[in-house]
Structure formats: C-alpha cells, structure tokens
C-alpha positions in Angstrom: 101.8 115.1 125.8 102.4 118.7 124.7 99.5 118.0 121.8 96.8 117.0 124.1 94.8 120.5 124.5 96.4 122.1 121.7 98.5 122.0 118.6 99.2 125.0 116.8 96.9 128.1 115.5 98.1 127.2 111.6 96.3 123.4 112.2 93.3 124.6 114.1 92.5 127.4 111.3 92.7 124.7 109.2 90.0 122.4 110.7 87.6 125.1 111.1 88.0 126.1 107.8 87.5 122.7 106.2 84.8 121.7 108.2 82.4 124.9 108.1 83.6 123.6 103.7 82.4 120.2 104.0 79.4 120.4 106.4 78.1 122.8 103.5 78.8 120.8 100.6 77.1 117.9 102.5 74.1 119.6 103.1 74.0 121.3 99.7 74.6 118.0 98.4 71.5 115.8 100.4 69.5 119.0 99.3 70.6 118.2 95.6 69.9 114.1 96.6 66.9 115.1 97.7 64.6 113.0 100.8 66.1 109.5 100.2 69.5 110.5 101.5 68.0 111.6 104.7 64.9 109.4 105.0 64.5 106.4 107.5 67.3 104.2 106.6 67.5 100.7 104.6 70.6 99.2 105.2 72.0 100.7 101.7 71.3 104.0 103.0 72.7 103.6 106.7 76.0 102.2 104.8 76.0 105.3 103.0 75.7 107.5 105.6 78.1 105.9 108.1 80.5 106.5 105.1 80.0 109.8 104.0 80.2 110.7 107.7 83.6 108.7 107.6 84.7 110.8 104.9 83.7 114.0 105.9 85.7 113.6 109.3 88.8 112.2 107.7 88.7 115.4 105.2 88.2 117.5 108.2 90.7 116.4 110.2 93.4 114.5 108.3 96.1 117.0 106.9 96.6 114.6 104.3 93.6 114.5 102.7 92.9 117.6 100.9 89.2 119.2 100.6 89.3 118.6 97.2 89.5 115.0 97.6 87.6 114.5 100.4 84.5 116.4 98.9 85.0 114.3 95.5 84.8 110.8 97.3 81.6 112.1 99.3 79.8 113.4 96.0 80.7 110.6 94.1 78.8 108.3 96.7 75.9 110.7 96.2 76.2 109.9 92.9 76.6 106.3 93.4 73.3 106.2 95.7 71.2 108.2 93.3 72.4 105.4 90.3 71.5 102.8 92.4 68.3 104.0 93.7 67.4 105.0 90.5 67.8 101.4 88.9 66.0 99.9 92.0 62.9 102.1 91.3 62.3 100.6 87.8 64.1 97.0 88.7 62.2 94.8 90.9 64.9 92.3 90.9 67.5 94.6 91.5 65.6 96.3 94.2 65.6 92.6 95.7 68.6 92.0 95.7 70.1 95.4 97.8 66.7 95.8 100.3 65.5 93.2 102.8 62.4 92.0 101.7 59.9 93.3 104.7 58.2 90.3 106.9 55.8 89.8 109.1 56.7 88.5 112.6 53.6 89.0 114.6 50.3 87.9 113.2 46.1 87.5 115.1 47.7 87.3 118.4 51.0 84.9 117.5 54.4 85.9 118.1 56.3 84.4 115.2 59.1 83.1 117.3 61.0 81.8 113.7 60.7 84.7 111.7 61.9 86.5 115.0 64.7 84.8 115.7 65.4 85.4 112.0 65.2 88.8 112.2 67.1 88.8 115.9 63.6 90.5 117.0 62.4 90.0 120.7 59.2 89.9 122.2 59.7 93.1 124.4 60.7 94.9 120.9 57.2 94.2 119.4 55.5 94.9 122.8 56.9 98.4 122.2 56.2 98.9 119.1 52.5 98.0 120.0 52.8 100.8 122.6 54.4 103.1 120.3 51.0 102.6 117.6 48.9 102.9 120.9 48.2 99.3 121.4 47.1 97.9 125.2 46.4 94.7 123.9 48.1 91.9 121.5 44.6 90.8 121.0 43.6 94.2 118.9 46.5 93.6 116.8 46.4 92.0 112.9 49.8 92.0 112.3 53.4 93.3 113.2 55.3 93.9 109.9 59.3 94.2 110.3 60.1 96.9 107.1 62.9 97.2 104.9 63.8 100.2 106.4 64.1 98.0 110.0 60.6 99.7 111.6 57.8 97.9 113.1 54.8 98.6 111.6 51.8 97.8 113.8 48.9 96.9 112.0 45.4 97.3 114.1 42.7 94.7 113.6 39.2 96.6 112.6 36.9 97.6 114.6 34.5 94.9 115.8 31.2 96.6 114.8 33.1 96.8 111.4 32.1 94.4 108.5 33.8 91.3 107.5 34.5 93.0 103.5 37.6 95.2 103.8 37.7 97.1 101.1 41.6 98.3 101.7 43.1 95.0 100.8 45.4 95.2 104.3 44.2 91.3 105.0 44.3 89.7 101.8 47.9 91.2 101.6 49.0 90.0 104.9 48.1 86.4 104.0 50.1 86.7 100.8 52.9 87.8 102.9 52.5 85.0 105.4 52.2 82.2 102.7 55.7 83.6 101.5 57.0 83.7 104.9 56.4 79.8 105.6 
C-alpha cells in the first residue's frame, strides 16, 4: 500500500527520462515513416500502432526493459511497415491479401442488408455517415462505399438537371463493384 502515490525519486527520474526518449524517437521516427504511419487506419496500420504504443509504454515503464531495447523493437516495426507497404504498392495480390477489399453496402436507395451484416454495419451507421457528407435524403444518395481504411464514403447521385453521360466513371465503377459484391 506504501507504493500507491509514490515509489521512490531514483524510479520516477527514470520514467521521465525514458519517456521524454521514446516519445521523441517515435515521432522522429513517423516523421522518417512519413504519412502512412499516421494516416486513417487499415487494419495493418491500427495493428501497428496499438503495438508500437504497447511498446513504447512497456519501455517507459518496465525497469526491465531497457531504452535500448525498447526503441529497437519499435523501429524495427517501422521498418517492417515500410517493407510491407512498400511490396503492397507494386503487388496487387499482396496488397489483397493484408487490406480488406472496400464494398459497397448501400446502393440507389437500398440498404444492402448482406453485405451489412457482413461488414457488422447498421443502418443508423450509414444514416450518419449520410449526415456527415450532408445528406437529408437516402434518395439523393448513389452509393455508400465501406473503405479499406473502415470509412464510409458517401457517394451523391448528380444533379437532376445533369446529363445522363458521366464523364467521371463514378457509375460505371460502382456497377463493377456491385457485380463483384453478388
């Protein structure tokens, strides 16, 4: 009970010390890693994150685990996530294979109650996201794409006095997509 509020001065130097260390190695280190490190999150990257957080806080706090070892485990998952990145940006099927494929779950007024429940998506969830893009009504919306990254991006039908030819390809893509998704 005597350790609640306070240890010892020699202890507390120490965790000061080691975390002012490792919060600026981490940020030297994202600066290095550049915008993917700190970017909205695929699954790869949130599991990298929750574990160089991990790290970071067992080499601040645990006596045991020296700065030096602490601070090589969390660059060497820099380094893993920079290999791997790297090899997804010139390998389609390796970029499969580590990011969810993104898929459409709300398409010309039609929840997609499958791809939905698939993606453990509910109504009130897309009804937001509608909101969030500015959206009063289902009816002025093409599409609801679920991303890789675990957004909703709200796609806006055109306007009605604009003509049937859309010349940014937004349409043709989301019927590819939704003959994939069936």
């Amino acid at each position: 009970m005597d350790m609640l509020i306070f240890d010892d001065l020699e202890k507390l130097g120490r965790i000061v010390l080691t975390t002012v260390m490792v919060y600026v190695m981490i940020v030297l280190a994202t600066k290095v890693a550049g915008k993917r490190s700190t970017s909205q999150l695929n699954n790869f990257d949130w599991i990298m994150t929750v574990m160089i957080g991990s790290l970071g806080a067992s080499t601040i706090l645990l006596k045991n685990i020296p700065l030096i070892e602490g601070s090589s485990a969390i660059l060497t998952l820099y380094v893993l996530q920079f290999l791997v990145t790297k090899y997804a940006s010139i390998s389609p099927q390796f970029s499969d294979a580590i990011l969810s494929d993104p898929r459409i779950v709300f398409y010309q007024g039609q929840f997609l109650p499958d791809a939905m429940r698939e993606e453990r998506l509910t109504r009130q969830e897309l009804e937001s996201a509608m909101r969030a893009a500015e959206v009063n009504d289902a009816a002025d919306v093409e599409a609801i794409i679920f991303e890789s990254n675990a957004q909703l991006t709200v796609i806006k039908k055109p306007p009605k006095n604009y003509d049937n030819v859309r010349d940014d390809g937004i349409s043709q893509t989301i019927v590819a997509a939704m003959r994939d998704n069936t």
